[in-house]
C-alpha positions as CSV (number, residue, x, y, z in Angstrom):
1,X,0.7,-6.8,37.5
2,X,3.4,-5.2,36.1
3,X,1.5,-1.9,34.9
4,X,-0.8,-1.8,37.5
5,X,-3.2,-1.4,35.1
6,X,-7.2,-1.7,36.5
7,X,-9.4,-4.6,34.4
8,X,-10.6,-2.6,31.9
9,X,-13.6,-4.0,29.5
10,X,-12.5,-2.6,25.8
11,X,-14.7,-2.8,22.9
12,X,-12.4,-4.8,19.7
13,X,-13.2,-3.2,16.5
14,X,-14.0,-6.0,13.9
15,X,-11.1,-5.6,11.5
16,X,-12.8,-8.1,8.5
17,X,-15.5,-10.7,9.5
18,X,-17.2,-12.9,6.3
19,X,-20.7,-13.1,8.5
20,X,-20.9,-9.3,8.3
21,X,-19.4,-9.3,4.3
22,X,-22.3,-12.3,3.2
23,X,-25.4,-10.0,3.1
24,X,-24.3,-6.8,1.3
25,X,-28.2,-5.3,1.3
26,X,-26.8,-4.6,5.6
27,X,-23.9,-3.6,5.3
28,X,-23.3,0.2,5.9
29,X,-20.9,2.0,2.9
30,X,-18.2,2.3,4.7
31,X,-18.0,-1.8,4.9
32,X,-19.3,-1.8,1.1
33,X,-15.8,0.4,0.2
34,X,-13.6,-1.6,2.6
35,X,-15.0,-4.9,1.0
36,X,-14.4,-3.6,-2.9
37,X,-11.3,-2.4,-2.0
38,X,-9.9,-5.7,-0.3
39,X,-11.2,-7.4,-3.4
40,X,-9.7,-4.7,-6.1
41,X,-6.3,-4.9,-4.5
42,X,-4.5,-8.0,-5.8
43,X,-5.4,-6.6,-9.5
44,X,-3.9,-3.4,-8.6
45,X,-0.7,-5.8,-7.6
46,X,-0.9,-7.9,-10.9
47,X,-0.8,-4.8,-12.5
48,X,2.0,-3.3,-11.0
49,X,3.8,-6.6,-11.2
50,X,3.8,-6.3,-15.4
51,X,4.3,-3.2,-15.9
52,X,7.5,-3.4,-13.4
53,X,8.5,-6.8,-15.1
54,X,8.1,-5.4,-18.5
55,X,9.8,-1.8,-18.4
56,X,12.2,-2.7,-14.9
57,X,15.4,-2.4,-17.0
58,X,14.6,0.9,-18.7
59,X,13.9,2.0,-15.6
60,X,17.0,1.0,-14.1
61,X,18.8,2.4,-16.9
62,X,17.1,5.6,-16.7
63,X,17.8,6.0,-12.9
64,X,21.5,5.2,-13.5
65,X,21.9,7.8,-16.2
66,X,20.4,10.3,-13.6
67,X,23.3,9.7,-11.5
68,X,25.3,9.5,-13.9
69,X,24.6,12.9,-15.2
70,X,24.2,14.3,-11.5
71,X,27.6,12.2,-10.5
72,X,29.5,14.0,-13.0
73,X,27.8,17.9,-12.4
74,X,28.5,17.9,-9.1
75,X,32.1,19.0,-9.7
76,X,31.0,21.9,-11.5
77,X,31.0,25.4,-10.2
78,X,27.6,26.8,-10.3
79,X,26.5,30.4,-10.2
């Protein structure tokens, strides 16, 4: 072997496995929150999708005035 590494027996963590998701009266909490979670997410996306598709340019605009502004100060002696 190339790490001369002894044949260790390692337990795998079960990332996400639908047998364990199917009966939810079993499932410990910490499953239960994983499992909302996974299925709240893509509405968190959608949401984040609209709002940046609606207001994206006023964003942009606002960002570009910011450095703009800064752009301009930085010649400026401060006290």
């Amino acid at each position: 072997m190339i790490f001369n590494r002894k044949n260790k027996v390692r337990k795998i963590k079960k990332i996400f496995q639908w047998s364990d998701y199917l009966n939810w009266k079993t499932m410990s909490n910490a499953q239960k929150i994983n499992f909302k979670r996974a299925c709240l997410f893509p509405f968190l996306v959608y949401i984040v999708y609209v709002f940046l598709l609606k207001y994206a340019m006023a964003i942009l605009i606002i960002v570009g005035i910011y450095y703009l502004v800064r752009f301009k100060n930085r010649r400026k002696i401060k006290k």
